[in-house]
PDB file of N, CA, C and O in Angstrom:
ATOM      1  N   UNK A   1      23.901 -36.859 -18.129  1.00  0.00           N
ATOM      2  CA  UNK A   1      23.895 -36.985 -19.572  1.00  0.00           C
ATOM      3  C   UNK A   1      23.312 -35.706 -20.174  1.00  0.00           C
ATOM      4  O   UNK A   1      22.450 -35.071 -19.566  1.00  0.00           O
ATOM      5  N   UNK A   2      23.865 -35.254 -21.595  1.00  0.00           N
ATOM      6  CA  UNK A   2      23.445 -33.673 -22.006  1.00  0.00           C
ATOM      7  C   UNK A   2      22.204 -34.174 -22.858  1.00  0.00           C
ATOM      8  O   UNK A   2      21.896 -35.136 -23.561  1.00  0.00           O
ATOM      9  N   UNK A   3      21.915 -33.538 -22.614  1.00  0.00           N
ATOM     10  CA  UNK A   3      20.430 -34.034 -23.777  1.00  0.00           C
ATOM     11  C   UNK A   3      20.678 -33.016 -24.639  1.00  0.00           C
ATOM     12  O   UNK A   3      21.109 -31.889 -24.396  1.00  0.00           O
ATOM     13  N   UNK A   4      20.224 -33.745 -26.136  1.00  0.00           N
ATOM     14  CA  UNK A   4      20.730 -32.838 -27.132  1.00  0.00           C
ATOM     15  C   UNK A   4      19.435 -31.948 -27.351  1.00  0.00           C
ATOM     16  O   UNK A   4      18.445 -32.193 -26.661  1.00  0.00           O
ATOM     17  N   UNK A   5      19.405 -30.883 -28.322  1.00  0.00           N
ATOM     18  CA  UNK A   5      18.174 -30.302 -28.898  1.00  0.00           C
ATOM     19  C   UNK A   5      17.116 -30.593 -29.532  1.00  0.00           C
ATOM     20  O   UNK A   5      17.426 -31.348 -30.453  1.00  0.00           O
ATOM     21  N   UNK A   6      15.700 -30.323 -29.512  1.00  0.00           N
ATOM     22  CA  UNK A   6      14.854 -31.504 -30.165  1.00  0.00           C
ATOM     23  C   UNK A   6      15.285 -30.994 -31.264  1.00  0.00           C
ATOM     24  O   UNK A   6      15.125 -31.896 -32.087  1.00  0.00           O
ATOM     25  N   UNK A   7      15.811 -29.950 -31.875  1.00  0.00           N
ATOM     26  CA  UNK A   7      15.901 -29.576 -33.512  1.00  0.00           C
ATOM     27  C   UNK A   7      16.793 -30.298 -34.066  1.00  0.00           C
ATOM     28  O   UNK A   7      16.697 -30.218 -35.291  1.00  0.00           O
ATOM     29  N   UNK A   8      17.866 -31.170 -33.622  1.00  0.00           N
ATOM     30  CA  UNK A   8      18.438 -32.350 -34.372  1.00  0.00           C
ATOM     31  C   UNK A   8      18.086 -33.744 -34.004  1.00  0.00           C
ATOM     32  O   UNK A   8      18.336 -34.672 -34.774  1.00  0.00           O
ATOM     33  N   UNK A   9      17.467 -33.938 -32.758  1.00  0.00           N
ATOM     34  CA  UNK A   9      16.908 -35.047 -33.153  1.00  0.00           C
ATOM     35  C   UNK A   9      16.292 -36.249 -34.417  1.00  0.00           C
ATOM     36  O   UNK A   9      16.287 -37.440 -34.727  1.00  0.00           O
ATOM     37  N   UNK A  10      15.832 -34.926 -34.799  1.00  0.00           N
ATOM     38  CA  UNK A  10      15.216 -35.888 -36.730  1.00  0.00           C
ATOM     39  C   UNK A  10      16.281 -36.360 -37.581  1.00  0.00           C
ATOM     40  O   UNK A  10      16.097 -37.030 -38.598  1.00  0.00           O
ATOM     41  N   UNK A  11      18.123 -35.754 -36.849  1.00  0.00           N
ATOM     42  CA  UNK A  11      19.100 -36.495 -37.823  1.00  0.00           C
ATOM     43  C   UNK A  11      19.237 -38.199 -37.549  1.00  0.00           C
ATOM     44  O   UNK A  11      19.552 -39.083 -38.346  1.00  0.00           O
ATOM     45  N   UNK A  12      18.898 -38.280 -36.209  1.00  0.00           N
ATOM     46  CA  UNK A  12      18.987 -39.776 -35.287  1.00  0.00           C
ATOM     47  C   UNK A  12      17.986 -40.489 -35.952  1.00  0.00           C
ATOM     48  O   UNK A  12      18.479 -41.616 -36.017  1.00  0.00           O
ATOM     49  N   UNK A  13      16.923 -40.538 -36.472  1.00  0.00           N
ATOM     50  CA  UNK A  13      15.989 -41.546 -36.510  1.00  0.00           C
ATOM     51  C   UNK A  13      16.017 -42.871 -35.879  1.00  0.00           C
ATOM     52  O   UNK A  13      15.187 -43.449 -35.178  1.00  0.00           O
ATOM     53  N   UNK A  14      17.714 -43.357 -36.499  1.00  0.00           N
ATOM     54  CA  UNK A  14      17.263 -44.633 -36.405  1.00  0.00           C
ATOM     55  C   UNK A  14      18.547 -45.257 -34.951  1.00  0.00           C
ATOM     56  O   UNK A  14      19.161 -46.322 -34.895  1.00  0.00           O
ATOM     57  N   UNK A  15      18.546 -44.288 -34.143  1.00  0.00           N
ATOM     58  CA  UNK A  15      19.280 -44.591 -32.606  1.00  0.00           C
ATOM     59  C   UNK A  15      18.265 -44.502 -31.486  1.00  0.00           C
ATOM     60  O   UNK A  15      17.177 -43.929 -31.547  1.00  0.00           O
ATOM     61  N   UNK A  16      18.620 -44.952 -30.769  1.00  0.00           N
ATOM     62  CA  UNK A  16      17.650 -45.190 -29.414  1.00  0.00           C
ATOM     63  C   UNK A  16      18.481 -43.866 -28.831  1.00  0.00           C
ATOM     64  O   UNK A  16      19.671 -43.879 -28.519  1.00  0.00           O
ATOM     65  N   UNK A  17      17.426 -42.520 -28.740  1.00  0.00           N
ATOM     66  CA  UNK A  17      17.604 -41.589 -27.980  1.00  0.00           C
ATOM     67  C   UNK A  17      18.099 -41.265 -26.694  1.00  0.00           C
ATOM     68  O   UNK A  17      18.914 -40.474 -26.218  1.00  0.00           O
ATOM     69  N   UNK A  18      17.295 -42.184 -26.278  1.00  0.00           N
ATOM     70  CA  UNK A  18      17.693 -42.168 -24.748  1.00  0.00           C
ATOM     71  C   UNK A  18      19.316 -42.157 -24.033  1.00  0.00           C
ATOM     72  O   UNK A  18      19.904 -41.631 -23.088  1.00  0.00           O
ATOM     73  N   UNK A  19      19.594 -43.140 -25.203  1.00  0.00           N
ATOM     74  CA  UNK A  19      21.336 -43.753 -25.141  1.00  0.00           C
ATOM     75  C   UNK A  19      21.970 -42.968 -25.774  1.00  0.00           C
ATOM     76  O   UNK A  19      23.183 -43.099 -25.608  1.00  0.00           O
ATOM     77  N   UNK A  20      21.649 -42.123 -26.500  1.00  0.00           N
ATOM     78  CA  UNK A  20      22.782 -40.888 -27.282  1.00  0.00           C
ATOM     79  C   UNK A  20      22.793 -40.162 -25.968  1.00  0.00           C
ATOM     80  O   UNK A  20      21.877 -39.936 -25.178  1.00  0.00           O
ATOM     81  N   UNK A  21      24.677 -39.711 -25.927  1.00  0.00           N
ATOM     82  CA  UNK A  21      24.807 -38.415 -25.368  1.00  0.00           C
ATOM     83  C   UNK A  21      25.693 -37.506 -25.622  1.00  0.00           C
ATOM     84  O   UNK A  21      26.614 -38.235 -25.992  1.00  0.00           O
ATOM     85  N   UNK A  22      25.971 -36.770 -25.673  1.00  0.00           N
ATOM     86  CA  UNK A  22      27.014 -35.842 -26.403  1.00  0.00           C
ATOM     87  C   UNK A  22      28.150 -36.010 -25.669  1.00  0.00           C
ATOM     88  O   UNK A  22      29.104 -35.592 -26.325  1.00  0.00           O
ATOM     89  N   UNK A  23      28.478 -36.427 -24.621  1.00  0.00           N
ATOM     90  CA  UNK A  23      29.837 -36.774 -23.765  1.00  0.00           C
ATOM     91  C   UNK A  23      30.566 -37.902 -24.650  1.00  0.00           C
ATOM     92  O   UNK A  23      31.735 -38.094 -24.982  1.00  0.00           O
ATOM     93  N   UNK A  24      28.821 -38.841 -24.980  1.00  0.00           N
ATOM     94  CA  UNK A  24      29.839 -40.364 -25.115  1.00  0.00           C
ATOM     95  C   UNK A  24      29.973 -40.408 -26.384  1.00  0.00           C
ATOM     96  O   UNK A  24      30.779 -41.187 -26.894  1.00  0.00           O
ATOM     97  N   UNK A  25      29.154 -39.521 -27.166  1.00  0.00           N
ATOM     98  CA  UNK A  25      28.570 -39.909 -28.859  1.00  0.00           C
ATOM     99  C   UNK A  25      29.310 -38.885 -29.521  1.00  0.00           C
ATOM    100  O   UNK A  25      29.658 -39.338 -30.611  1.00  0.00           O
ATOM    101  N   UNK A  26      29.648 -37.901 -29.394  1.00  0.00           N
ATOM    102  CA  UNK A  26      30.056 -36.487 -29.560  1.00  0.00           C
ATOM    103  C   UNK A  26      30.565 -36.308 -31.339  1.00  0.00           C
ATOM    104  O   UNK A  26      29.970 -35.599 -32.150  1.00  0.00           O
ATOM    105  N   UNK A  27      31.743 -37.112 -31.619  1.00  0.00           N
ATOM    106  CA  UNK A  27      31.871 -37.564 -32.724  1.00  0.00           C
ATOM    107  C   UNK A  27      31.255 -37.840 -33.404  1.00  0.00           C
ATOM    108  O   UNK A  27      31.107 -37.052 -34.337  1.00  0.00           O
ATOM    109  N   UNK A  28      30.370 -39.293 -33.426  1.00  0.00           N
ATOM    110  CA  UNK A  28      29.385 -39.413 -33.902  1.00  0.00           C
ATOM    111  C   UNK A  28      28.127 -38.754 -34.600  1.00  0.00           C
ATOM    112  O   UNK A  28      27.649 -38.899 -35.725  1.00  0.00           O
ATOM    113  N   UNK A  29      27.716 -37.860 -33.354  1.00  0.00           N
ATOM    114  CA  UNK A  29      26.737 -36.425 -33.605  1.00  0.00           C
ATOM    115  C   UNK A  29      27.238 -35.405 -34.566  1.00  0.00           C
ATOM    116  O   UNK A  29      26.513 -34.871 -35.406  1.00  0.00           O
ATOM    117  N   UNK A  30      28.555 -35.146 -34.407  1.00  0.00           N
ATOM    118  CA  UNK A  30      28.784 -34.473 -35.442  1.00  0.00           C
ATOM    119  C   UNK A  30      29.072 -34.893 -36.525  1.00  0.00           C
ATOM    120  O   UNK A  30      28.491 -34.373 -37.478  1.00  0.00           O
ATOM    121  N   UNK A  31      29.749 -35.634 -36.705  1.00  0.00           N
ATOM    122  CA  UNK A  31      29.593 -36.187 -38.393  1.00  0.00           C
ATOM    123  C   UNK A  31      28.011 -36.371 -38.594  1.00  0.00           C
ATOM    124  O   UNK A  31      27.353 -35.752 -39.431  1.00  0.00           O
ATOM    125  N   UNK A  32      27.638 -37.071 -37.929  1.00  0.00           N
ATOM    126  CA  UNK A  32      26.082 -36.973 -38.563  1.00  0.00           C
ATOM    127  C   UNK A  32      25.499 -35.606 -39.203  1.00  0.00           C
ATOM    128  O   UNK A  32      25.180 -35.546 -40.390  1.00  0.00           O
ATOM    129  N   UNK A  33      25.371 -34.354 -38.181  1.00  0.00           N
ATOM    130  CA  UNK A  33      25.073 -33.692 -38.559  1.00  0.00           C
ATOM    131  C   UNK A  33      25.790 -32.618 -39.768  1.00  0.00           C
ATOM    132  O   UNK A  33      25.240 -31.697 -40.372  1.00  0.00           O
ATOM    133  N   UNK A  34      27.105 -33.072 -39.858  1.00  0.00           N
ATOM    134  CA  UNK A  34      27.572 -32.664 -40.876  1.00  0.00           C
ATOM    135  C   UNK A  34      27.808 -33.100 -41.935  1.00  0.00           C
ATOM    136  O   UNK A  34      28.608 -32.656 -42.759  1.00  0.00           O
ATOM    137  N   UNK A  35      27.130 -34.020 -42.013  1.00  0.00           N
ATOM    138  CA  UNK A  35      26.684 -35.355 -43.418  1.00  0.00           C
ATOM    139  C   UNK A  35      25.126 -34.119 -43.943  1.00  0.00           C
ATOM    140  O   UNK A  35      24.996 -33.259 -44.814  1.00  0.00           O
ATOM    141  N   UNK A  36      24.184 -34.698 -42.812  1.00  0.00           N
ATOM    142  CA  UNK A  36      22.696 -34.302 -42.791  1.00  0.00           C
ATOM    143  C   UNK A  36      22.709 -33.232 -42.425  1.00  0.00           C
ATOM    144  O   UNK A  36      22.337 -32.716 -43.480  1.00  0.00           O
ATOM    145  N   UNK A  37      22.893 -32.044 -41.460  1.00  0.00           N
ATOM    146  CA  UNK A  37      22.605 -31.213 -40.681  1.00  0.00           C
ATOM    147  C   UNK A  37      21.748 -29.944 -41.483  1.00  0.00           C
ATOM    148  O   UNK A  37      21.910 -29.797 -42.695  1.00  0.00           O
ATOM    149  N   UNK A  38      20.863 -29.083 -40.739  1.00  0.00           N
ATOM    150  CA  UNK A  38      20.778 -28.021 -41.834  1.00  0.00           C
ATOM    151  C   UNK A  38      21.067 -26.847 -41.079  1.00  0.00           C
ATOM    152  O   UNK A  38      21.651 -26.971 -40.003  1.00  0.00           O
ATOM    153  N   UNK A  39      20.613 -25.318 -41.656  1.00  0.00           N
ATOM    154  CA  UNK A  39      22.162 -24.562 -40.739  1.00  0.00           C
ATOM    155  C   UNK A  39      21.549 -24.247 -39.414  1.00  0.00           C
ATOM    156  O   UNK A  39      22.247 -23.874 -38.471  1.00  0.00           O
ATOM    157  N   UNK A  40      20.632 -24.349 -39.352  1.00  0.00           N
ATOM    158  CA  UNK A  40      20.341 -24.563 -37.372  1.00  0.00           C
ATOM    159  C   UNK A  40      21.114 -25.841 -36.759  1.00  0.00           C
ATOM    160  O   UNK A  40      21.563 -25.540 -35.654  1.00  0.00           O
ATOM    161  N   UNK A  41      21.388 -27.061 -37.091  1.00  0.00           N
ATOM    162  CA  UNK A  41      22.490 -27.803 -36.543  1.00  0.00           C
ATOM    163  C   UNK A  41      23.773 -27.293 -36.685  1.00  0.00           C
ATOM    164  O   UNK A  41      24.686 -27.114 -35.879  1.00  0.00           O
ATOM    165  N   UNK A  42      23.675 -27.128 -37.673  1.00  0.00           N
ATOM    166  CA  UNK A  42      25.859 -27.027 -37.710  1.00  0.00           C
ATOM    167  C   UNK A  42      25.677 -25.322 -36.706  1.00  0.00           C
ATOM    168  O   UNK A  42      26.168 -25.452 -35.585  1.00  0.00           O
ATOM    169  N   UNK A  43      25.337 -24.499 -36.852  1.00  0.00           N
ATOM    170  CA  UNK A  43      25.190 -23.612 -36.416  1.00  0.00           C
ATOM    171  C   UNK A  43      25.143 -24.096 -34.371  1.00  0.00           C
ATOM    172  O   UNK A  43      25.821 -23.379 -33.635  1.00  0.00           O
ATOM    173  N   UNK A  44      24.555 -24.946 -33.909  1.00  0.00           N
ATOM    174  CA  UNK A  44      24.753 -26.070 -32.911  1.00  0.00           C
ATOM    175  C   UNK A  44      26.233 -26.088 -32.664  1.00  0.00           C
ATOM    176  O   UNK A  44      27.057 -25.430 -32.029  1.00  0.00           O
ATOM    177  N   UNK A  45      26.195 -27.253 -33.539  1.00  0.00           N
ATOM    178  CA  UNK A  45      27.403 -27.770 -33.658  1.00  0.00           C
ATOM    179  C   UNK A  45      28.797 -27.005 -33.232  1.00  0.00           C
ATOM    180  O   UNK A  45      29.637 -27.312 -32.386  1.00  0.00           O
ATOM    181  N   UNK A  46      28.729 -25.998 -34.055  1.00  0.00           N
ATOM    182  CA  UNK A  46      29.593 -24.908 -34.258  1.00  0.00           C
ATOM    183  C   UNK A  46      29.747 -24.091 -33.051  1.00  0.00           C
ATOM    184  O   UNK A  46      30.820 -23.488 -33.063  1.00  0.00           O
ATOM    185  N   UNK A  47      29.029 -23.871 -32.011  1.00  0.00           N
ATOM    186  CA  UNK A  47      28.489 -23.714 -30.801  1.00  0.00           C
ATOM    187  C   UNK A  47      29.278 -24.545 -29.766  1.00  0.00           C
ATOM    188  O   UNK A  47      29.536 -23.994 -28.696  1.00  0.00           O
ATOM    189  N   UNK A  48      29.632 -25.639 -29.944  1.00  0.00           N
ATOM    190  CA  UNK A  48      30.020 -26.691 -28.853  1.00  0.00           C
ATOM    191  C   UNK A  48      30.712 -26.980 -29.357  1.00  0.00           C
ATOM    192  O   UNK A  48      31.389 -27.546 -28.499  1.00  0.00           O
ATOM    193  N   UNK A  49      31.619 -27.167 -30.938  1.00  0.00           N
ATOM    194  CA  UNK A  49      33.132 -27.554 -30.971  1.00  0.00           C
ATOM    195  C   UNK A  49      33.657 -26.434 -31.346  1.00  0.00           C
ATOM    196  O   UNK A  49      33.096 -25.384 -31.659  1.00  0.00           O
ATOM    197  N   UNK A  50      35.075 -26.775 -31.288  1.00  0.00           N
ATOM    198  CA  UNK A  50      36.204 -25.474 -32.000  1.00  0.00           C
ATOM    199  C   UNK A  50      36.234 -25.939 -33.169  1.00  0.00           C
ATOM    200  O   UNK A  50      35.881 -27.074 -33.488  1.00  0.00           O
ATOM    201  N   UNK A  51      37.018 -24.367 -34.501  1.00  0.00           N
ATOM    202  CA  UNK A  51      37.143 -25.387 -35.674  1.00  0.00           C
ATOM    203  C   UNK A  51      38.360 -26.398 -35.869  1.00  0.00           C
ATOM    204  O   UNK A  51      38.479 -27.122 -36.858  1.00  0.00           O
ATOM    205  N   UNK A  52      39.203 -26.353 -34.849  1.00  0.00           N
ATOM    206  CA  UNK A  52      40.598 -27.287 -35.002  1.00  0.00           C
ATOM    207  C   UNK A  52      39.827 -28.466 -34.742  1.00  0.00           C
ATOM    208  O   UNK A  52      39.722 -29.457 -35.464  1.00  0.00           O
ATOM    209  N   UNK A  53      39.253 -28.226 -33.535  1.00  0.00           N
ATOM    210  CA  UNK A  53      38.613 -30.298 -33.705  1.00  0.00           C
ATOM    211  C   UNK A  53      37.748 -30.451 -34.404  1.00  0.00           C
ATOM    212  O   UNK A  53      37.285 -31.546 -34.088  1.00  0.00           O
ATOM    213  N   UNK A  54      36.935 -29.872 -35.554  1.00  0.00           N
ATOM    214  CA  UNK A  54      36.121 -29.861 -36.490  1.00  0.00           C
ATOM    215  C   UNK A  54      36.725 -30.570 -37.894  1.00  0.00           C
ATOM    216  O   UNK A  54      36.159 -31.404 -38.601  1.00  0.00           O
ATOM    217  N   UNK A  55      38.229 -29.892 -38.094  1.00  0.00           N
ATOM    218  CA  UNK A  55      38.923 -29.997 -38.857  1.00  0.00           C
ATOM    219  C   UNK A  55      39.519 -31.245 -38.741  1.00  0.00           C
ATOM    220  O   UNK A  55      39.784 -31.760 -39.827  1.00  0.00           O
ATOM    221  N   UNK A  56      39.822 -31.916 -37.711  1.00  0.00           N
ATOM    222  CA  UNK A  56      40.300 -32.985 -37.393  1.00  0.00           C
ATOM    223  C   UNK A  56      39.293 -33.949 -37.578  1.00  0.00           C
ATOM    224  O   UNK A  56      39.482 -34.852 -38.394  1.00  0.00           O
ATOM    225  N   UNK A  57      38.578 -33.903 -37.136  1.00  0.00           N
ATOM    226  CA  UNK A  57      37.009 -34.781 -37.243  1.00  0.00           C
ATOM    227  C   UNK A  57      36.540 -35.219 -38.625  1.00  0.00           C
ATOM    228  O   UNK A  57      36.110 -36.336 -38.913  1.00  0.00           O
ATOM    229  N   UNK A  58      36.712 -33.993 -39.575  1.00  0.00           N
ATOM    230  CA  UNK A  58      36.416 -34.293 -41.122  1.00  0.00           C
ATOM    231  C   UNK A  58      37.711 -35.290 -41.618  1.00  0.00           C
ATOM    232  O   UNK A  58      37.527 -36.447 -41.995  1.00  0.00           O
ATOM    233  N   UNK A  59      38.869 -34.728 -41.560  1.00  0.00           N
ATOM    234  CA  UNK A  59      39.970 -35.233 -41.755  1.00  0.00           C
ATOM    235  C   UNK A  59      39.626 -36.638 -41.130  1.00  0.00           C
ATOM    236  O   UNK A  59      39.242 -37.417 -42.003  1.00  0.00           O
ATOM    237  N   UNK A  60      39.651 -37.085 -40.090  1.00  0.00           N
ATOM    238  CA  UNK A  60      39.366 -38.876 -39.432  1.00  0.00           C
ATOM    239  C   UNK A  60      38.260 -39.392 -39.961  1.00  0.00           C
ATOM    240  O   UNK A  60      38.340 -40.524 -40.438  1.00  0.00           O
ATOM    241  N   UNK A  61      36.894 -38.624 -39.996  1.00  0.00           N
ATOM    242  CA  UNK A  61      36.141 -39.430 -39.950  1.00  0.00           C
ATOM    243  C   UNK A  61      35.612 -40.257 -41.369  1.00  0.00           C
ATOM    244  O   UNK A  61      36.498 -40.442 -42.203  1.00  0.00           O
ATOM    245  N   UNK A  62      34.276 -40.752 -41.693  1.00  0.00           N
ATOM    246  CA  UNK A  62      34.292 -41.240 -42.983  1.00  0.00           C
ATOM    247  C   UNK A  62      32.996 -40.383 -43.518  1.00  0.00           C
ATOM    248  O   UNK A  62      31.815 -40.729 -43.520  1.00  0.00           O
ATOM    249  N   UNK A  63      33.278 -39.797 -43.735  1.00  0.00           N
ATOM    250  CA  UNK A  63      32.018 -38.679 -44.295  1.00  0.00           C
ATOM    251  C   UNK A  63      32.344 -38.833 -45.804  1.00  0.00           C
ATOM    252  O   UNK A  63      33.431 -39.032 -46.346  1.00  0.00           O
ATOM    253  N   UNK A  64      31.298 -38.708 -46.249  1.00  0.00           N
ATOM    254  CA  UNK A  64      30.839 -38.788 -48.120  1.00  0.00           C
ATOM    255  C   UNK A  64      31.653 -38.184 -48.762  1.00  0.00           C
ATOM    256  O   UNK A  64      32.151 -37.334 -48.025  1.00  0.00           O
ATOM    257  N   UNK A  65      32.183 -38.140 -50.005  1.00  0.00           N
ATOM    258  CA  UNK A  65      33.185 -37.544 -50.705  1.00  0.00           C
ATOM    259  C   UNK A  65      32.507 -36.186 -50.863  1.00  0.00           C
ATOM    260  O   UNK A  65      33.284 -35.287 -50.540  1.00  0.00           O
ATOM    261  N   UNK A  66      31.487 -35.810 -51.197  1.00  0.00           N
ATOM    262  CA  UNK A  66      31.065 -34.354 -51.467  1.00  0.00           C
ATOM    263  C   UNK A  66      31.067 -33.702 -49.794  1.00  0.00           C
ATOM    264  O   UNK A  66      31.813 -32.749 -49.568  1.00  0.00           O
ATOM    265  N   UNK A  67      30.440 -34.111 -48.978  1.00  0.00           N
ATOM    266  CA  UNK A  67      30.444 -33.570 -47.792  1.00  0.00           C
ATOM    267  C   UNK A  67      32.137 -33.229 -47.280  1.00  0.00           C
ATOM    268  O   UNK A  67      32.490 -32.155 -46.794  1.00  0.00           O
ATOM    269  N   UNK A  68      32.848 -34.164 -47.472  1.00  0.00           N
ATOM    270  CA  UNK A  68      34.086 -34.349 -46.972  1.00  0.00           C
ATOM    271  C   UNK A  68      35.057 -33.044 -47.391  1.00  0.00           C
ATOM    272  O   UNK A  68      35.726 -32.253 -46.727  1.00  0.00           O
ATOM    273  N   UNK A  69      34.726 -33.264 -49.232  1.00  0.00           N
ATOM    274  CA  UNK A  69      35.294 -31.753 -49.536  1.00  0.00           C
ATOM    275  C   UNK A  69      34.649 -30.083 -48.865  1.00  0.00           C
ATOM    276  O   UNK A  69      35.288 -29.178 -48.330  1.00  0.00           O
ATOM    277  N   UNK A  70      33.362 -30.170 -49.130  1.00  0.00           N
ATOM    278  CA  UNK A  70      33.181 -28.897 -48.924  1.00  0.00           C
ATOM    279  C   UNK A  70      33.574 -28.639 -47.437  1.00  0.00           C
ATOM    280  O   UNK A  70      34.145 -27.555 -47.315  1.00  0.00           O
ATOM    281  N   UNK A  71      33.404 -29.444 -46.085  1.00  0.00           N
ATOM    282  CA  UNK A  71      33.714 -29.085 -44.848  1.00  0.00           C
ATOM    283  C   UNK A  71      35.771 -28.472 -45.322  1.00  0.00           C
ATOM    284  O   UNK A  71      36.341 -27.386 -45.217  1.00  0.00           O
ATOM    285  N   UNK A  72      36.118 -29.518 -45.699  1.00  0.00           N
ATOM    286  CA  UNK A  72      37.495 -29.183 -45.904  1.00  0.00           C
ATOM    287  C   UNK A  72      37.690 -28.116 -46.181  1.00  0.00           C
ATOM    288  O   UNK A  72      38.315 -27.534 -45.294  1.00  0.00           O
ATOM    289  N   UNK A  73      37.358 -27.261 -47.378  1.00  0.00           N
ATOM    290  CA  UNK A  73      37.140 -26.152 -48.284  1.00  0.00           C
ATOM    291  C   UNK A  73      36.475 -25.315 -47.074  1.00  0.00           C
ATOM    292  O   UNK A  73      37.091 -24.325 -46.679  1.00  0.00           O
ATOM    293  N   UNK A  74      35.294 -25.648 -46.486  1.00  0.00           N
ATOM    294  CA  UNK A  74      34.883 -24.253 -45.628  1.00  0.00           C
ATOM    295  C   UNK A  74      35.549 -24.135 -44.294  1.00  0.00           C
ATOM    296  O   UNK A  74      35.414 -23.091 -43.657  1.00  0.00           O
ATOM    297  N   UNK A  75      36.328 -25.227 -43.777  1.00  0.00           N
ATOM    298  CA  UNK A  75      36.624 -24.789 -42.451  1.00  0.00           C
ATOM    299  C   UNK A  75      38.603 -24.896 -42.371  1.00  0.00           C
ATOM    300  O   UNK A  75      39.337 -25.243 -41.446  1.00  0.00           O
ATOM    301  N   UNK A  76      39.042 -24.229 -44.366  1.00  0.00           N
ATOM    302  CA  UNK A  76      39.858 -24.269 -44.488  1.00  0.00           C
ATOM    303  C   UNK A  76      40.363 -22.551 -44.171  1.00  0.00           C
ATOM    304  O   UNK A  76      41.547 -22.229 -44.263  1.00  0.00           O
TER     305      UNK A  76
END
């Protein structure tokens, strides 16, 4: 299991750590952090995905109407 960085940890609060992993959660982690993230996560983030599956990810997932646009707009 990958253990993530303690510098995003504080986006999880409310998941049992232990059980997050970036293999199984991966999705998850990133929308989170691209809801919450600040630019040491996405900067992460950005690190371990491409922007085509980034782009896809915003596009599927259910991220906030303001978040939703600007990813659109920046990783247009």
């Amino acid at each position: 299991m990958s253990k993530l960085p303690s510098s995003i940890l504080k986006y999880f609060w409310g998941d049992r750590l232990d059980n997050l992993s970036w293999e199984k959660h991966k999705d998850y982690i990133a929308k989170t952090l691209l809801e919450k993230g600040d630019k040491e996560s996405i900067n992460w983030l950005f690190g371990k995905l491409d922007r085509n599956y980034l782009k896809k990810l915003v596009k599927n997932q259910r991220l906030g109407v303001k978040s939703k646009n600007f990813w659109e707009i920046y990783l247009s």
